[in-house]
N, C-alpha and C positions, 0 to 999 in steps of 0.2 A: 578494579581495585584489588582481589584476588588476586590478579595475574602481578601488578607490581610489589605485593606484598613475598611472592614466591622469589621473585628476582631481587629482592634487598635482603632475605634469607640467604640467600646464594654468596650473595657478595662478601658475607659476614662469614662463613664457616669458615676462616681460618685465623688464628689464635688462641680460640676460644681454651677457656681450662676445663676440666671437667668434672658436674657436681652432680652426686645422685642422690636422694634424699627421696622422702615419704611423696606422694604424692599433692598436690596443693586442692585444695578443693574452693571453688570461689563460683556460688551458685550462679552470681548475674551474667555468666559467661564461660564460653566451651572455654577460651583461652585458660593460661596459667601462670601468666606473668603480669610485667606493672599494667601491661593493654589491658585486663583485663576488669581493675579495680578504677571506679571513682566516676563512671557514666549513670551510674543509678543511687536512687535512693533504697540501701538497704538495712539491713537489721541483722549484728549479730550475738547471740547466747551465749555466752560458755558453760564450761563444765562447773566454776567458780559460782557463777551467778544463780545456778539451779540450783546450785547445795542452799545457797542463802534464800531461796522466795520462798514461802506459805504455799508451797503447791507440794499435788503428789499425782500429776497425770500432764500426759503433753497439752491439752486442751490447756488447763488450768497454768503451765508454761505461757501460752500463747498470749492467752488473752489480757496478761501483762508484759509481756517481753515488746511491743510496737500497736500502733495503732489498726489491731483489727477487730474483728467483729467477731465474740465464739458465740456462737447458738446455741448455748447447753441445752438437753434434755436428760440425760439420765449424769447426775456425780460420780464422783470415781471412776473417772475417765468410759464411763458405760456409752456416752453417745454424743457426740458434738459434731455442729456445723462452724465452716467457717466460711466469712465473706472479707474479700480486702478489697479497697479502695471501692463499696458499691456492688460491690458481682453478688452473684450470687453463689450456692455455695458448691455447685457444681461445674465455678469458672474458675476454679484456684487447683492447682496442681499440688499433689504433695507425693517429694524424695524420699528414700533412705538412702544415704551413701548416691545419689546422682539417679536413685533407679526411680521408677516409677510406680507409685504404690496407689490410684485413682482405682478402686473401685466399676468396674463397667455394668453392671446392677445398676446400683445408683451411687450419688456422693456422697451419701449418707452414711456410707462404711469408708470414707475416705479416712477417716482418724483412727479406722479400726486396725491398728497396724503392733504385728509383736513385736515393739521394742518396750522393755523395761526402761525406766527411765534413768534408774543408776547403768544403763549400756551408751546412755548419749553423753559426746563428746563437748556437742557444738549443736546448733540451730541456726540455720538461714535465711532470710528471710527477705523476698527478693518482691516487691507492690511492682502492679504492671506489668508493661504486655514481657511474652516470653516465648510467643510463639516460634520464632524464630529459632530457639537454642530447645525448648522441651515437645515443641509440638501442641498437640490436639489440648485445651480447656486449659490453658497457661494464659488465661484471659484477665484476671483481676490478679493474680500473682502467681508465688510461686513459692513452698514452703521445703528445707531441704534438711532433714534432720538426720545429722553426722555421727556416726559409733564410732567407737573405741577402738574395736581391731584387736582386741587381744593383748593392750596395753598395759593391765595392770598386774603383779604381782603382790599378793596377800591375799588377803580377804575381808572384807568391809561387810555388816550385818548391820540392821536398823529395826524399829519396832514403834510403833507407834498407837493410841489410843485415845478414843474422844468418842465426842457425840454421836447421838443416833444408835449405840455401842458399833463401833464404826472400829476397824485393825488392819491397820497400813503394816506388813510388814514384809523383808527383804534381805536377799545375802549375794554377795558377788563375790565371786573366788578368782585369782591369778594364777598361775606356772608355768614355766617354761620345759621343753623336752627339746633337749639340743638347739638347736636356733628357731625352733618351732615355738611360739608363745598362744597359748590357750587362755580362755577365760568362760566362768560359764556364771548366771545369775538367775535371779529366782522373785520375783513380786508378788503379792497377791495382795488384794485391796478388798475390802469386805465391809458392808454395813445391813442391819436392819432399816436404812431408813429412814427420812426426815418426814414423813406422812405413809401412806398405807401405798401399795406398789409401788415404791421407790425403793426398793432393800434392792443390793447388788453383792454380787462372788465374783471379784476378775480374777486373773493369773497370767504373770506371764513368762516364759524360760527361753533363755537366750543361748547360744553357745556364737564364740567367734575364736578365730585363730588367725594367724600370718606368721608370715617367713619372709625376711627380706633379706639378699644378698647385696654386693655392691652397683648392680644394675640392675637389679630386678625382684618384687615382690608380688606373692601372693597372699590375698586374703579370704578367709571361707567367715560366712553367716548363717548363720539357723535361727529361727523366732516360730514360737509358739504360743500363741495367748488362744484362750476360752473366757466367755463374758455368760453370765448369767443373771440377768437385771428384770426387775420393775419396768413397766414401759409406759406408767397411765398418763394416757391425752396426749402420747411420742405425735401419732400422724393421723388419730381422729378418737374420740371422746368416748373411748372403753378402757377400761381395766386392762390393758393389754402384756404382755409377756414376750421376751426377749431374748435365745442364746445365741449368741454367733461363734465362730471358730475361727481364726488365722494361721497360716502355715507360711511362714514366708526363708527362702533358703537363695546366697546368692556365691558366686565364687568370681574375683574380681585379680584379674592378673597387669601388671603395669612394668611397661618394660622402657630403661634409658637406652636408645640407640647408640646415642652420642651427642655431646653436649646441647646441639640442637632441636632433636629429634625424641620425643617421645613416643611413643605407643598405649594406650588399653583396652582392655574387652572386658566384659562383664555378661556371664549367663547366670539368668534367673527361675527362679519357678514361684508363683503363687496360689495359693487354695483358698478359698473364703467358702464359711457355711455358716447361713443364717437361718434360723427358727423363729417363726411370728405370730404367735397367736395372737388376734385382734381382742378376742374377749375371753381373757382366762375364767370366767364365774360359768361360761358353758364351750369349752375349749375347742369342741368339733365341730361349732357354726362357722367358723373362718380361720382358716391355717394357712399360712405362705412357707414353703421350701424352696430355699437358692443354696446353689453352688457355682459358685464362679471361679474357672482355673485361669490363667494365665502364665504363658511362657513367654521370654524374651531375650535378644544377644543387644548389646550393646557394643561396637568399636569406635575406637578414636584413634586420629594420628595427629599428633602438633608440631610445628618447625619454628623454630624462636631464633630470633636474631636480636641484634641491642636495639636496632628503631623498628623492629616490625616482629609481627608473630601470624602463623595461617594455622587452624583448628579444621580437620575435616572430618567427615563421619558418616555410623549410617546406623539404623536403629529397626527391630524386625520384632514384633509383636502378636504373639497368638490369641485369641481373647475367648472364653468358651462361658454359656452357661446352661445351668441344668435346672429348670424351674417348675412347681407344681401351679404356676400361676401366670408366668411369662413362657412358657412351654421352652423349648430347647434351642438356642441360637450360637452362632460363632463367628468370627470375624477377624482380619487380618490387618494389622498396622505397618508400613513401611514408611521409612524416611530416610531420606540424605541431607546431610545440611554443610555449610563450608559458614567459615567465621575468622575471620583477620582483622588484627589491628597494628597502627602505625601511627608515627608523631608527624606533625607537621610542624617544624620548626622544632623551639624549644620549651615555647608553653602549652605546645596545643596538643592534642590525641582525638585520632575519630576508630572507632569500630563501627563494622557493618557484617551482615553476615543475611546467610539465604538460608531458608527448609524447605524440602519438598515434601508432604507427607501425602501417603496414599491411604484411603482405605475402602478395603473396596467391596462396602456398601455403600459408599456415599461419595468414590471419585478424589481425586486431585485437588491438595490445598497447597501454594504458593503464600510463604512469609517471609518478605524482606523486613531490614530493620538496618538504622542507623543512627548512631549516637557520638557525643563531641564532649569530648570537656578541654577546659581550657584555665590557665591559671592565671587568675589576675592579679593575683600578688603573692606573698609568702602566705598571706593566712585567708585570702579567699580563693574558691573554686566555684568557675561554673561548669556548668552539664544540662545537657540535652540529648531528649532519645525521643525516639518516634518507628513504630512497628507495626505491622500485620497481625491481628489476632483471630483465633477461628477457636471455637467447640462442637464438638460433635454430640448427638444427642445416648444417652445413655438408655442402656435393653428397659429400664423401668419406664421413661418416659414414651419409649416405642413399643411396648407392648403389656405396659401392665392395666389388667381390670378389676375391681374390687369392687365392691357397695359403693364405698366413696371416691376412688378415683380410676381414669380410665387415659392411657395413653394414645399415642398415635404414630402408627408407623409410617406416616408419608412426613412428619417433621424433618426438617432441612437444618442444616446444621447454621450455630450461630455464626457471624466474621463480623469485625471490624478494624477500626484503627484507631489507635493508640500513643498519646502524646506526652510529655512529661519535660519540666525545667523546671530547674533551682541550682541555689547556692550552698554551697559547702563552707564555713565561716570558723575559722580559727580564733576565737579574739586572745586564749591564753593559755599557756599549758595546762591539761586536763580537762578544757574546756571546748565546748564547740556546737554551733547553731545551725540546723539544715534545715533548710527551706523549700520545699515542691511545689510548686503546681501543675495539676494532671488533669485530662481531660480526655471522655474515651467514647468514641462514639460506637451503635451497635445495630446491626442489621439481625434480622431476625429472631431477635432474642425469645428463649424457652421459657414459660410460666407456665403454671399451674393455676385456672382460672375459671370461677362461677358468677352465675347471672344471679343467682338467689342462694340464701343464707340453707336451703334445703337440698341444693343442684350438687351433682356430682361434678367433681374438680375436675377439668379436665385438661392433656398437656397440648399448649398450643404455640407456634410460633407469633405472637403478639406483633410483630414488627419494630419498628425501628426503635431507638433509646440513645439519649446522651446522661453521658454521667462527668459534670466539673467537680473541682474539687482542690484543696491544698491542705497540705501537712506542715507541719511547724515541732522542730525537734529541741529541745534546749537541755544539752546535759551537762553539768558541770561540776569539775570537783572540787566542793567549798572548801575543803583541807584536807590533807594524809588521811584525816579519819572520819570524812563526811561526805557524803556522796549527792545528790537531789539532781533527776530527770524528767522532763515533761513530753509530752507527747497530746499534741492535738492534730486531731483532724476535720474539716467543715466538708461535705458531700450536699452538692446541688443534684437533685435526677429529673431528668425532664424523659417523661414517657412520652411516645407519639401512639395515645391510645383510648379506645371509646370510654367515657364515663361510666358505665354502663355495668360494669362487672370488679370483678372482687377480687384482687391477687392475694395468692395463698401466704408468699413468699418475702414478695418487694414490699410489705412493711414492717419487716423484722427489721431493715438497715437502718442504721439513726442514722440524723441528721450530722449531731455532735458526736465524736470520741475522744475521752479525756481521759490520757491515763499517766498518772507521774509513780513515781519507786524512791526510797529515802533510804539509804544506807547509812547506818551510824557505829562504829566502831570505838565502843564504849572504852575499851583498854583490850590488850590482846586477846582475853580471854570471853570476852563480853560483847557481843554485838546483836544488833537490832535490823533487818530488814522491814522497811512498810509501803504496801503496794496500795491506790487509789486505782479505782474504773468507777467511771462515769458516762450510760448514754442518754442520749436526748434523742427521744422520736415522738414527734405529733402525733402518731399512729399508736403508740402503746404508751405505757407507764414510763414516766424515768427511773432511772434507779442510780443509787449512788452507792459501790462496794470499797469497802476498806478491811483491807488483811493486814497482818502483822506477825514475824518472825524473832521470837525471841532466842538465842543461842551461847550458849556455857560451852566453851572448852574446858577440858580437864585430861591433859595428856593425851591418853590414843581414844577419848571418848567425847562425843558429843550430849550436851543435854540440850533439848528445845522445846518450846511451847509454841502452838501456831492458834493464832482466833482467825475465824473468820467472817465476816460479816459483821464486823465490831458494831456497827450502826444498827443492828436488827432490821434490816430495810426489809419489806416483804416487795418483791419482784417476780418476774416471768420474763425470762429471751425466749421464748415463741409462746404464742397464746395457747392458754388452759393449762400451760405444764407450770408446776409451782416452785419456786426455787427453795431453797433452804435457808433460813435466817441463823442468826446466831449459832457457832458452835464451835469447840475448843477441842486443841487437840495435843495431847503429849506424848513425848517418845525419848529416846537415843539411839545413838548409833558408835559402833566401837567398829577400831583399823585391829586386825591382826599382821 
């Protein structure tokens, strides 16, 4: 399929005119053209839609923008897990700009990431397998959050005040120096509080720049956040304490060969430092120190034609870490992958694509993948996709020991396969119905797992797991100035596993995910966003959250008020951690 896709490129390079432009970004695929959109179900953010939601951290983005699952533990973006379709939270990948930002510690720092969030552009959001295009724990999805690049010019400032005495405030600056475009921004989130060690200090400083000539741009990133939080009841029942560090810097070059021929590379550097005190009321009975570096190059070359398109590539990863409790480990990631698509006729299209990844603790992973859509009419689309999924297990699961948990290093990394069909349904302009069903079966899946309520957890390969399941999307725009989305999801999981013992993890997944958003645009100046989450799990509490986004223009200034948890629900997304009930939040923000 590869080899015919190279020879209908060939056939095509002559006429073509020639167009160079920013680069396209389209998470569910290497490609960059029409091949590449409308084989999966995915989800995407804008920069529009984040100014309007009751949020002020990616987590608190997430867990309304699609039906997934966030795990909170600490507010103000301090500490969040996330699961999509079932996984758990060390099976979901998460991007910046295409790179890799997973954590090799554990997944737990997978959202610990410096992007401020007046630096995001866009949000991706890609349920399902993905092994094939990102590699290693692209197992339950795939999350890709898109900057700015150095896009704005002025300065934008925000400030905000509420509960808990809680001060959300922020500034983002633009300028250009010759064809060079700069930008540099500033966050910090801060609360005493919504019960005793829950007070948090985050920060975070971004700088980005680019340069784009008529065939070729570069772009440079820097990210910088410090978190200092509250941690009681995060990963076992102390008063515990919390600072981590992120350093993340990347320089991404993209070149037009000629109208069919792309190029890019991307080199990165990451730094993570975590500080953990188990019991802050006697702080030198248990201390954990990590440092985790990570380096890595990224290439791609694409060759596009009108009925076909070939993506090839290769991806080279350092991974180090430095531990007072996982002692000192390092490891190497290699991959090549190829990815082409082409029409069949005039309503059909298939992509497929191959990865090889190495790594070599743990040997040769092989992921194919193929997916179809087809059009059945003007206003429906079907698709289908079915892929290879693998995870690897992470330095904590392989070698951490504590009081309460103890890893293991002969675990085998997770694989399975991965299935997915629906309909894409037009019924009317601004309107549109999607429909999935998925189903993912899983060999050797990792839990964390005790015999008795007093047993140290310990990490085990469980064995086999199916997880069914379907989404159901209905967003429609009731008029110019009214908006209303729903989003459900039902999850079956069928473990193949003894009665006998106590998963740490696999009952944080509900059953149900119900989440809808209401946009009301009261007159130009006046508008209302209101967000609904709802889960259902036999395992825990339900809980039902309702936010709400009230918004005043006034020239170059915004006024807003945010509630949240309008119901006063009392909840928990992991046991013994408490959430926060009611709380109101006021601010503005003014354009210079």
């Amino acid at each position: 399929i590869l080899f015919i896709s190279l020879i209908l490129i060939a056939v095509e390079l002559k006429g073509q005119k020639l167009y160079y432009g920013e680069p396209v970004t389209i998470t569910a695929s290497r490609l960059q053209s029409s091949f590449a959109d409308g084989y999966r179900e995915t989800y995407i953010i804008t920069e529009e839609q984040i100014k309007s939601m009751p949020v002020n951290s990616i987590a608190e983005i997430l867990s309304v923008a699609a039906p997934l699952n966030i795990r909170t533990r600490g507010t103000g973006g301090s500490q969040s897990d996330i699961s999509i379709r079932g996984s758990s939270f060390e099976q979901v990948v998460i991007l910046v700009d295409g790179i890799r930002m997973n954590n090799p510690q554990t997944g737990h720092h997978n959202l610990d990431i410096p992007v401020s969030v007046s630096d995001i552009k866009s949000i991706e959001i890609l349920p399902g397998h993905a092994s094939s295009i990102y590699g290693a724990d692209a197992y339950g999805g795939v999350i890709n959050i898109i900057t700015k690049s150095g896009s704005l010019t002025g300065t934008n400032f925000f400030v905000d005040f509420g509960s808990f005495n809680s001060v959300n405030t922020g500034i983002k600056t633009g300028f250009s120096t010759g064809h060079v475009r700069h930008s540099f921004s500033y966050q910090k989130n801060s609360s005493h509080g919504h019960t005793y060690d829950t007070d948090y200090n985050n920060q975070f400083l971004n700088y980005t720049s680019s340069v784009t000539s008529n065939k070729s741009r570069i772009a440079l990133f820097a990210g910088l956040s410090g978190k200092n939080f509250g941690a009681a009841n995060f990963y076992a029942p102390f008063p515990s304490r919390e600072k981590t560090s992120s350093l993340f810097s990347k320089i991404e070059f993209t070149r037009v060969i000629n109208p069919q021929i792309n190029l890019s590379a991307q080199a990165y550097a990451r730094k993570h430092n975590d500080h953990f005190v188990l019991d802050q009321s006697r702080p030198e009975w248990y201390v954990n120190d990590h440092k985790t570096y990570v380096y890595g190059l990224n290439f791609q070359i694409n060759f596009k034609g009108r009925k076909s398109e070939l993506a090839l590539g290769s991806a080279l990863i350092y991974e180090r870490l430095v531990s007072s409790s996982l002692n000192n480990h390092s490891q190497i990631r290699s991959s090549v992958f190829a990815e082409s698509g082409f029409k069949l006729g005039y309503m059909t299209s298939v992509n497929t694509g191959i990865r090889f990844d190495f790594q070599d603790l743990l040997g040769l992973e092989t992921n194919p993948t193929i997916s179809i859509k087809h059009s059945i009419s003007k206003s429906i689309d079907f698709r289908a996709s079915s892929g290879r999924i693998f995870r690897t297990p992470t330095f904590t699961e392989l070698y951490y020991s504590s009081p309460v948990n103890r890893g293991d290093a002969n675990l085998e990394p997770e694989t399975g396969w991965s299935f997915e069909t629906g309909f894409d349904i037009y019924p009317a302009e601004g309107s549109k119905i999607l429909f999935t069903f998925f189903t993912r079966k899983e060999q050797n899946r990792i839990d964390w797992i005790r015999y008795k309520d007093n047993d140290v957890w310990n990490a085990v390969n469980k064995g086999a797991a199916r997880v069914n399941g379907f989404s159901l999307i209905l967003d429609n725009r009731i008029s110019d100035k009214t908006k209303l989305k729903l989003m459900y999801q039902r999850l079956f999981r069928k473990d193949i596993k003894a009665s006998d013992y106590i998963s740490k993890y696999d009952i944080t997944v509900p059953d149900h995910n119900i989440t809808a958003s209401f946009n009301r645009e009261f007159s130009e100046k006046f508008f209302n966003t209101t967000t609904i989450h709802m889960n259902i799990n036999p395992e825990l509490d339900n809980y039902l959250l309702v936010d709400s986004k009230f918004t005043v223009k006034i020239k170059k200034q915004n006024l807003y008020i945010i509630f949240k948890n309008l119901l006063n629900e009392k909840y928990q997304m992991i046991p013994g951690v408490i959430m926060p009930q009611r709380s109101i939040y006021a601010g503005f923000s003014y354009s210079l």
